[in-house]
C-alpha positions as CSV (number, residue, x, y, z in Angstrom):
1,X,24.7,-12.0,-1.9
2,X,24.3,-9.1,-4.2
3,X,26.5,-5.9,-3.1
4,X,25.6,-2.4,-4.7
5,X,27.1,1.0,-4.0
6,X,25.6,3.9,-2.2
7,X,27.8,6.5,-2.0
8,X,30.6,5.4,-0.3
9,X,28.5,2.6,1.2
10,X,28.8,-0.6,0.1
11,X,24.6,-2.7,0.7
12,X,24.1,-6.2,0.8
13,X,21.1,-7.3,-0.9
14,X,19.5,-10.4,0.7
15,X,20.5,-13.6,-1.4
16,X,17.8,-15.3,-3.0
17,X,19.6,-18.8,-3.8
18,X,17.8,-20.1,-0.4
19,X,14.3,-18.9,-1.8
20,X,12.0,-16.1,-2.7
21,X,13.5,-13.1,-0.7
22,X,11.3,-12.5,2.7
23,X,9.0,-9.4,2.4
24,X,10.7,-8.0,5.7
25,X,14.3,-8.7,4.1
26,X,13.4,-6.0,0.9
27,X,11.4,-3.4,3.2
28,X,14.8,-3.5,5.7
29,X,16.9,-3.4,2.6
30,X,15.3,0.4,1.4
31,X,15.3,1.2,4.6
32,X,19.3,0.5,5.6
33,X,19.8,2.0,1.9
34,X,18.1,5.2,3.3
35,X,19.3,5.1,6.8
36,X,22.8,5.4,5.0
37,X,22.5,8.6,3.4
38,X,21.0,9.5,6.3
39,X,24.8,8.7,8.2
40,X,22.3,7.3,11.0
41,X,23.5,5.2,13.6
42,X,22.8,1.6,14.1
43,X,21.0,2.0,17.2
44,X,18.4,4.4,15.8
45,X,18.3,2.3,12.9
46,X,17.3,-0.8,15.4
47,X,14.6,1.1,17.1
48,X,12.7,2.4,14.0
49,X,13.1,-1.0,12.0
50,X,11.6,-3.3,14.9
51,X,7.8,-3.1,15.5
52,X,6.1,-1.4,18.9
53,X,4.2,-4.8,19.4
54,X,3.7,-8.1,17.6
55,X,-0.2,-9.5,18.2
56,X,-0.6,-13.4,17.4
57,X,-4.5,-14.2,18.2
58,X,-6.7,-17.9,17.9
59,X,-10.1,-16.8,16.6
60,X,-12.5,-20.1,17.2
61,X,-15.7,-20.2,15.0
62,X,-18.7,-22.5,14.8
63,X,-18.7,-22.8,10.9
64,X,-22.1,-23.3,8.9
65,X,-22.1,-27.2,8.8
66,X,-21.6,-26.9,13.0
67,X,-17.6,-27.9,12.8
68,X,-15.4,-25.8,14.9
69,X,-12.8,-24.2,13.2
70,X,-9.8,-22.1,14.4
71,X,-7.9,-18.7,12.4
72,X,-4.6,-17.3,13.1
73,X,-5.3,-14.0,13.5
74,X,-2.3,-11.1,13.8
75,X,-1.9,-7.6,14.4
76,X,1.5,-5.8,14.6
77,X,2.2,-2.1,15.5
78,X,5.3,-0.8,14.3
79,X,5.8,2.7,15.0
80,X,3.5,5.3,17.3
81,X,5.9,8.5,17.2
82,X,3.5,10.7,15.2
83,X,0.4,9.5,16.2
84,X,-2.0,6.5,16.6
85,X,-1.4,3.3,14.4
86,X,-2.5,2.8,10.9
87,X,-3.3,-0.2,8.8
88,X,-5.2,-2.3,6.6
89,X,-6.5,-5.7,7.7
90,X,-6.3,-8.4,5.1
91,X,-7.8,-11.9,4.9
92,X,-5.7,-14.3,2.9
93,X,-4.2,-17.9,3.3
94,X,-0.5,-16.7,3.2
95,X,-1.2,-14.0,5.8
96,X,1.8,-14.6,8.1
97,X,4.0,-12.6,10.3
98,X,6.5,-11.6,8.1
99,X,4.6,-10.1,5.4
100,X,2.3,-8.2,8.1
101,X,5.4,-7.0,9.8
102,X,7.1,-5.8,6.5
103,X,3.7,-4.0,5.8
104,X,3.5,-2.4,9.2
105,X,6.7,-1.1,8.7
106,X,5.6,0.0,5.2
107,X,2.7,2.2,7.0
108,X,4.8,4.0,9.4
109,X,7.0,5.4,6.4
110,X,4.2,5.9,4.0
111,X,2.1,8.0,6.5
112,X,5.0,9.9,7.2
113,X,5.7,10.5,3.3
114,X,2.3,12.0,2.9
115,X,3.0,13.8,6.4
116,X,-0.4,12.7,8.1
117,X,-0.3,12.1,12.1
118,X,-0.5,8.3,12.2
119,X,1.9,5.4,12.6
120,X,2.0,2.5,11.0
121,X,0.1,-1.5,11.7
122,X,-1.3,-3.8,9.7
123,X,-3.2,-7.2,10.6
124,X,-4.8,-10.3,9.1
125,X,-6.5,-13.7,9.3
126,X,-5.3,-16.5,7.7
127,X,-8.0,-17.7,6.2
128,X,-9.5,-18.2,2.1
129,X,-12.6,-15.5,2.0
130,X,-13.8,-17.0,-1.2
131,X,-14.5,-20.6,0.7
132,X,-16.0,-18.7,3.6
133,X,-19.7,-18.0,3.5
134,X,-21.1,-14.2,4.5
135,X,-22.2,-15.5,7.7
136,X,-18.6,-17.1,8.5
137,X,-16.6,-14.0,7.2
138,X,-18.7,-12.3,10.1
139,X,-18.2,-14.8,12.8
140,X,-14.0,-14.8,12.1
141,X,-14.4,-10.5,12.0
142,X,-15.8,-10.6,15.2
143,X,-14.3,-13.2,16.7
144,X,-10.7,-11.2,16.2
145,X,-12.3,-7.7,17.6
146,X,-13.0,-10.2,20.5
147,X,-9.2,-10.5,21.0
148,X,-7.9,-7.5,19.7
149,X,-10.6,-4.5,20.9
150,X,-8.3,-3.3,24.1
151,X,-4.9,-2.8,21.2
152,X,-7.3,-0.8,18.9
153,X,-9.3,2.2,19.1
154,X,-9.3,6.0,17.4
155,X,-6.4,6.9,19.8
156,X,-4.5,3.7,19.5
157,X,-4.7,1.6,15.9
158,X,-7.1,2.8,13.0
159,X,-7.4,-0.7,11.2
160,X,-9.0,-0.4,7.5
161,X,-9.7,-2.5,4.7
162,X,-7.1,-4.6,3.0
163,X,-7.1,-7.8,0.3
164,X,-10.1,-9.8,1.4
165,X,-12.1,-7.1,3.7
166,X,-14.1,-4.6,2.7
167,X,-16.8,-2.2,3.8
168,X,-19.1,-4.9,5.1
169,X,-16.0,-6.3,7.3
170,X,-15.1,-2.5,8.6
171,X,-19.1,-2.3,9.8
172,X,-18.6,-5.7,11.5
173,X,-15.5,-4.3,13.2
174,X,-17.4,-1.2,14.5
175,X,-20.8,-3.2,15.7
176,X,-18.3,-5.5,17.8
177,X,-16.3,-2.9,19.3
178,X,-18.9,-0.8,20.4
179,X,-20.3,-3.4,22.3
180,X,-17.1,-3.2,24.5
181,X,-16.4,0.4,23.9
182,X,-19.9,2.2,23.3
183,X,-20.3,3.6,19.3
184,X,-17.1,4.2,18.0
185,X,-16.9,4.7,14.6
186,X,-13.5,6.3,14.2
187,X,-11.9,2.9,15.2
188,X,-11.7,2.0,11.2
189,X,-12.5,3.8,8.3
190,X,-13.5,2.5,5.1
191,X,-16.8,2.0,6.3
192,X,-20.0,1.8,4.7
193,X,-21.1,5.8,4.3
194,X,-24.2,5.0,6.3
195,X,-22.1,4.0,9.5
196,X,-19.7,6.8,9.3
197,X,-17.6,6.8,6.2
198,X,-16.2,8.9,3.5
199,X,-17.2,10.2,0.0
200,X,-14.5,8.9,-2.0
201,X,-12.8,6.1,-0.1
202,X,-13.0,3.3,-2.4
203,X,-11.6,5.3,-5.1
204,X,-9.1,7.0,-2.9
205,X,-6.2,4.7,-3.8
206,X,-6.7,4.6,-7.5
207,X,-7.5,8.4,-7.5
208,X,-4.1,8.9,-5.5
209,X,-2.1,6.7,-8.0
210,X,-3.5,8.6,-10.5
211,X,-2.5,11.6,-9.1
212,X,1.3,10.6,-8.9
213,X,1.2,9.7,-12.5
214,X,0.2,13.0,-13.3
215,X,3.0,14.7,-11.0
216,X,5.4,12.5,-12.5
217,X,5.0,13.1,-16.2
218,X,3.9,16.9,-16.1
219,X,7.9,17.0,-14.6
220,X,8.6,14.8,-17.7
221,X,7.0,17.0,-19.9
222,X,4.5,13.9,-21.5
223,X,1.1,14.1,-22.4
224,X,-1.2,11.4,-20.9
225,X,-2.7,11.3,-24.1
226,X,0.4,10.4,-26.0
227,X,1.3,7.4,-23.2
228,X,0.1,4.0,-23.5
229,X,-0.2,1.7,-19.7
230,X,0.0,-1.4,-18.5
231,X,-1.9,-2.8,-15.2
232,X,-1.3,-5.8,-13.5
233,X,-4.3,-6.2,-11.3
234,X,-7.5,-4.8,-11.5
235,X,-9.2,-5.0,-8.5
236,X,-10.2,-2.3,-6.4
237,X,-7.2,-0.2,-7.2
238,X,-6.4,-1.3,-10.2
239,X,-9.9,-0.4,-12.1
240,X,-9.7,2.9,-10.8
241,X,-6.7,3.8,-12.0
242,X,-7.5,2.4,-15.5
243,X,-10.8,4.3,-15.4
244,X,-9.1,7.6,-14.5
245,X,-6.3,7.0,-17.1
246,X,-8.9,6.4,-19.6
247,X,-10.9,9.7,-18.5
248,X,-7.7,11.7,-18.8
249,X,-7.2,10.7,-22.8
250,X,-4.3,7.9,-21.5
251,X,-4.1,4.5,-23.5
252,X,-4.6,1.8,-21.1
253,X,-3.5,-1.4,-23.5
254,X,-3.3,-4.2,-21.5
255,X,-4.4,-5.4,-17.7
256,X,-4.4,-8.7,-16.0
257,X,-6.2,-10.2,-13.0
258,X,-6.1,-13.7,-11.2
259,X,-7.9,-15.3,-14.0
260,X,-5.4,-14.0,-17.1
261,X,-4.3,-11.1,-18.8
262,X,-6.3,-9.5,-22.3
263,X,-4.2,-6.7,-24.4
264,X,-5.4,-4.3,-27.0
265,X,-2.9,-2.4,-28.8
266,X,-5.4,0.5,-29.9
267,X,-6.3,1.0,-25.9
268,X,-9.0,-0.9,-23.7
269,X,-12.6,0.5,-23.7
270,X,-12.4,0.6,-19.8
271,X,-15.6,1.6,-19.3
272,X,-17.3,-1.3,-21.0
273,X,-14.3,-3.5,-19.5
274,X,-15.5,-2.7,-16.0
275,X,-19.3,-3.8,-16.8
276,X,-17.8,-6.6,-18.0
277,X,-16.2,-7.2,-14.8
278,X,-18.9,-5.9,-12.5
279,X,-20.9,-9.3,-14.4
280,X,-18.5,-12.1,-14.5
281,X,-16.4,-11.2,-11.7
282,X,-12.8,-11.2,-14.3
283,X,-11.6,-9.6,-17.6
284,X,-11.4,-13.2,-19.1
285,X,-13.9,-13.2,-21.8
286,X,-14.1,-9.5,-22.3
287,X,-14.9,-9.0,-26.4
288,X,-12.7,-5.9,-26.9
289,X,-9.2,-7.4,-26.6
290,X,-7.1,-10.3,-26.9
291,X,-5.9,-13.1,-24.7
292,X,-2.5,-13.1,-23.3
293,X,-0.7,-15.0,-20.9
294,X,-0.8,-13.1,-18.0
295,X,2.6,-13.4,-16.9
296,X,3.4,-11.9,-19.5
297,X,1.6,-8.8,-18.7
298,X,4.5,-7.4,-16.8
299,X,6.4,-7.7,-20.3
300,X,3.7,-6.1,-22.4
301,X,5.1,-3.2,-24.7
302,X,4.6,0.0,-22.7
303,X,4.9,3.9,-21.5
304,X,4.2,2.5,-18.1
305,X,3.8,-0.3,-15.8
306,X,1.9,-0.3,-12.9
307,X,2.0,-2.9,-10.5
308,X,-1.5,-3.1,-8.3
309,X,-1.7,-6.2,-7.5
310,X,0.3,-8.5,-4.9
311,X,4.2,-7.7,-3.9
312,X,7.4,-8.8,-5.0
313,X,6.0,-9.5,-8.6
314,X,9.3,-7.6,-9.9
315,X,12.1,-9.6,-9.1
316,X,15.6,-10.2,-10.8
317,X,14.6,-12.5,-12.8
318,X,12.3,-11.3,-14.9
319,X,13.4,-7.1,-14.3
320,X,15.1,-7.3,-18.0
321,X,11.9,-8.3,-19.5
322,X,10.0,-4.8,-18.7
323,X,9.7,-2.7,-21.4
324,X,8.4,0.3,-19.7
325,X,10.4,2.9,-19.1
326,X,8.1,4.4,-15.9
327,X,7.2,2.0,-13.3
328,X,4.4,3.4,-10.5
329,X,4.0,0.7,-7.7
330,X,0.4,0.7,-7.1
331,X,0.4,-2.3,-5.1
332,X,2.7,-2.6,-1.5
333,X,6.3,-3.9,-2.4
334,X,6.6,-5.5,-5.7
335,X,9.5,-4.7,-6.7
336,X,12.8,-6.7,-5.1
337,X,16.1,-5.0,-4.2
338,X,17.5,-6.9,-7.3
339,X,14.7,-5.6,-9.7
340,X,14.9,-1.9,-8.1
341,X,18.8,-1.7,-8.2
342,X,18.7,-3.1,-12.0
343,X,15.5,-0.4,-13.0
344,X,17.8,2.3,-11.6
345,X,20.9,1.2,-13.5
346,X,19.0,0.9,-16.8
347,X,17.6,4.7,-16.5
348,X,13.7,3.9,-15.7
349,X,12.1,5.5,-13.5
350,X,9.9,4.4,-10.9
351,X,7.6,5.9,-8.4
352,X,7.8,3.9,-4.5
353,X,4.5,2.2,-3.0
354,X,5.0,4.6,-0.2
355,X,4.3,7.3,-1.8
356,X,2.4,6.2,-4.9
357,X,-0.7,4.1,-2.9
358,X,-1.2,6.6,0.0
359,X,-4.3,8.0,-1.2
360,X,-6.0,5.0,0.4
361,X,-4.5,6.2,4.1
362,X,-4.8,9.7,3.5
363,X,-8.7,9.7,2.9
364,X,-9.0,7.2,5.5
365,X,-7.5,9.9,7.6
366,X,-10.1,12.5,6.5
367,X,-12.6,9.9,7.5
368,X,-11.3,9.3,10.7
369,X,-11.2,13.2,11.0
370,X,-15.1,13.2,9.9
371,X,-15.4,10.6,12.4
372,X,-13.7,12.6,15.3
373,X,-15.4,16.2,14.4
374,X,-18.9,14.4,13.5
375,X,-19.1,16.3,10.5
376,X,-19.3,15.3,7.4
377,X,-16.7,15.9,3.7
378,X,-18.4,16.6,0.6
379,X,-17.0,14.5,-2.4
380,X,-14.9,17.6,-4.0
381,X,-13.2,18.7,-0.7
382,X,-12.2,14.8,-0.6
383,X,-10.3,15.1,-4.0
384,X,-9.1,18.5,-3.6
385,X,-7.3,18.0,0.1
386,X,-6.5,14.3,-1.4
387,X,-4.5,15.9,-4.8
388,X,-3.1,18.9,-2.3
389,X,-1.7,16.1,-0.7
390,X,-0.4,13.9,-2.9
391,X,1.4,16.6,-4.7
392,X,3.0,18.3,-1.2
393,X,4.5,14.4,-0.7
394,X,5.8,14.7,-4.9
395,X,7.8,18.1,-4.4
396,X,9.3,17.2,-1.5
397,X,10.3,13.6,-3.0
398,X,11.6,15.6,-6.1
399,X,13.3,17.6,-4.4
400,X,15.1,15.5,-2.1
401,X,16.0,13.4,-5.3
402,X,17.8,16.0,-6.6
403,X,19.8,17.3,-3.9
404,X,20.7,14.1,-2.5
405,X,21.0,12.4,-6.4
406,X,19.3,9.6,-5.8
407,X,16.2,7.3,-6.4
408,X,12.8,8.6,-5.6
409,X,12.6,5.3,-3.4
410,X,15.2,6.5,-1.2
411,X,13.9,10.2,-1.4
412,X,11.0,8.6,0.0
413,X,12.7,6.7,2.4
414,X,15.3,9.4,3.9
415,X,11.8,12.1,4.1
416,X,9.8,9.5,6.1
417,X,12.8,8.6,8.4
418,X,13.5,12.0,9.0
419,X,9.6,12.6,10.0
420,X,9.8,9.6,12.5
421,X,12.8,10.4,14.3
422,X,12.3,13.9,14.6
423,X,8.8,13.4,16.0
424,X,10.3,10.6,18.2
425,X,12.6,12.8,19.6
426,X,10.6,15.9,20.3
427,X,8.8,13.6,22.4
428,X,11.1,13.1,24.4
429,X,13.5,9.5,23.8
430,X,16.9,11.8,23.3
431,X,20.0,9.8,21.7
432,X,23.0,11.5,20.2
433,X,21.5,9.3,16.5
434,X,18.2,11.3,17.3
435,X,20.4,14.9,17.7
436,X,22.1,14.0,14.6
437,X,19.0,13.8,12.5
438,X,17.0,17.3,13.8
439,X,19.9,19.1,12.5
């Protein structure tokens, strides 16, 4: 075990001799380390660490070739105090309970952080989307809205898209449901525009990211233009953020994806890189850089390092070989306890995934609001309600950071608990930890 100080608080950091630290073990861990500073009690810490309700589903497909197959399918709901659930839904072949739990939990603190009326879920399917053909993808989708659709709906749990989904799977989704529930298509967002969704939801998350960044370094006093970045990942969000970095005068000189890692000291054309991409499907092979290993991307001489790609990718192992001094965690948990208590003892700075990736949720919100008021956003009131947002959820974190002197992880962490339990409270589940917090 690891012990670090808090205050007067002494924390135990989950051990890590046994094995790679669960996903559940280091959102608990930020959490307790908030809850502290919060003097909250261990009962109300109990209530708002467990989930609502833990879903565990058999979907049963005929696959192309006429086999039968079976997916483990899950669903958890952690928290429903200020409003219906929220989450992504992610196909992978590590999907398991633990990770969807810790991300669940994730939800319920970063909706609160951005102060938008949802809770937090998250789901999955076990299953490899790349060995899956289009037709197969559709029969798992359904088959899961088959066991899910009564724990789901616009006034229940708002799935989206996560890793593996997309659009395409959100329509699916909404075509199966309605059979059961008549057209609904405020039970997901991230939905194809022509079914119901949103100008600026594929973008929202890197557009969000970007507009942390900026928060951050206009505090710092910095220049964009003067910064050079990192990015680890560059899918959905990650390309976005480069592209917006790039637009904005910022030197984006090295990126990685699942295929390897290419670096360019004088900056990345990122336009150019993302036709690339949009071609062959991977930065391997691009012209305008060179080759690197990619785990050493996370190394790379830089401003700033942004993770947006899987979690725990930052771990005590390998948190003396960044070089960045900023770290903005595009993608949900990857940093460990061990890395985050080391970053904060060496002076760098880094911005929480709770915070930093909400601009996925928060325009998934304005869809679902779209959705509800059947009336349609145009493009620049998306941004502009999206950067108000952002930027309410930075001055508060700031702020609290300061009073309380601490991390903005915990200034995250202490603002989102607060939102929960008070909301829980005024709704009506009293307890003297609940009292203690409204004050």
């Amino acid at each position: 075990m690891i012990r670090s100080r808090q205050g007067d608080n002494l924390l135990t950091i989950p051990s890590r001799q046994s094995g790679i630290m669960k996903a559940s073990e280091s959102t608990n861990y930020y959490f307790q380390k908030a809850a502290k500073v919060l003097h909250m009690q261990g009962q109300l810490e109990r209530i708002l660490m467990l989930p609502k309700r833990e879903v565990k589903v058999e979907c049963i497909v005929e696959l192309d070739n006429g086999e039968v197959a079976t997916y483990r399918g899950f669903r958890v709901q952690h928290d429903a105090s200020r409003g219906p659930m929220k989450g992504g839904l992610r196909f992978h072949p590590e999907v398991d309970f633990d990770e969807v739990n810790s991300l669940a939990s994730l939800m319920t603190w970063k909706t609160a952080v951005v102060n938008i009326p949802y809770g937090g879920a998250k789901g999955g399917i076990t299953c490899d989307p790349n060995k899956l053909s289009h037709q197969e993808l559709q029969r798992i989708t359904r088959a899961f809205v088959d066991e899910i659709h009564d724990i789901i709906g616009p006034q229940l749990d708002i799935p989206a898209p996560d890793m593996g989904t997309n659009a395409q799977t959100m329509a699916w989704i909404v075509d199966q449901y309605s059979k059961y529930h008549g057209w609904t298509p405020a039970v997901v967002t991230g939905k194809p525009l022509e079914l119901g969704g949103s100008e600026g939801r594929e973008a929202a998350t890197g557009q969000g990211v970007f507009f942390a960044i900026e928060a951050l370094m206009q505090d710092e006093k910095k220049n964009l233009s003067d910064l050079t970045f990192a990015i680890q990942g560059f899918g959905n969000v990650g390309s976005f953020v480069a592209r917006f970095i790039h637009d904005a005068g910022g030197k984006v000189v090295a990126v990685s994806d699942a295929g390897g890692a290419i670096a360019n000291r004088n900056g990345l054309d990122i336009p150019k890189l993302m036709l690339h991409t949009q071609a062959s499907g991977t930065i391997v092979g691009f012209g305008g850089a060179e080759a690197l290993q990619r785990d050493l991307l996370l190394a790379v001489d830089c401003d700033v390092l942004i993770p947006a790609a899987l979690g725990g990718v930052l771990t005590g192992d390998n948190a003396k070989d960044i070089k960045a001094k900023y770290i903005i965690e595009a993608a949900n948990a990857p940093t460990t306890p061990e890395a985050d208590e080391y970053f904060l003892k060496e002076g760098k700075i880094l911005l929480p995934d709770i915070f930093v990736n909400a601009g996925g949720v928060v325009v998934s919100y304005f869809e679902w609001v779209q959705n509800i008021q059947q009336f349609r956003w145009r493009l620049d009131r998306v941004n502009a309600e999206l950067k108000a947002a952002m930027l309410d959820a930075y001055r508060e974190l700031r702020s609290i950071a300061k009073s309380s002197n601490c991390c903005f992880r915990t200034a995250a962490f202490q603002l989102a608990i607060s939102r929960v339990a008070s909301a829980a409270a005024l709704r009506g589940f009293e307890t003297d930890s609940f009292c203690m917090l409204k004050t």
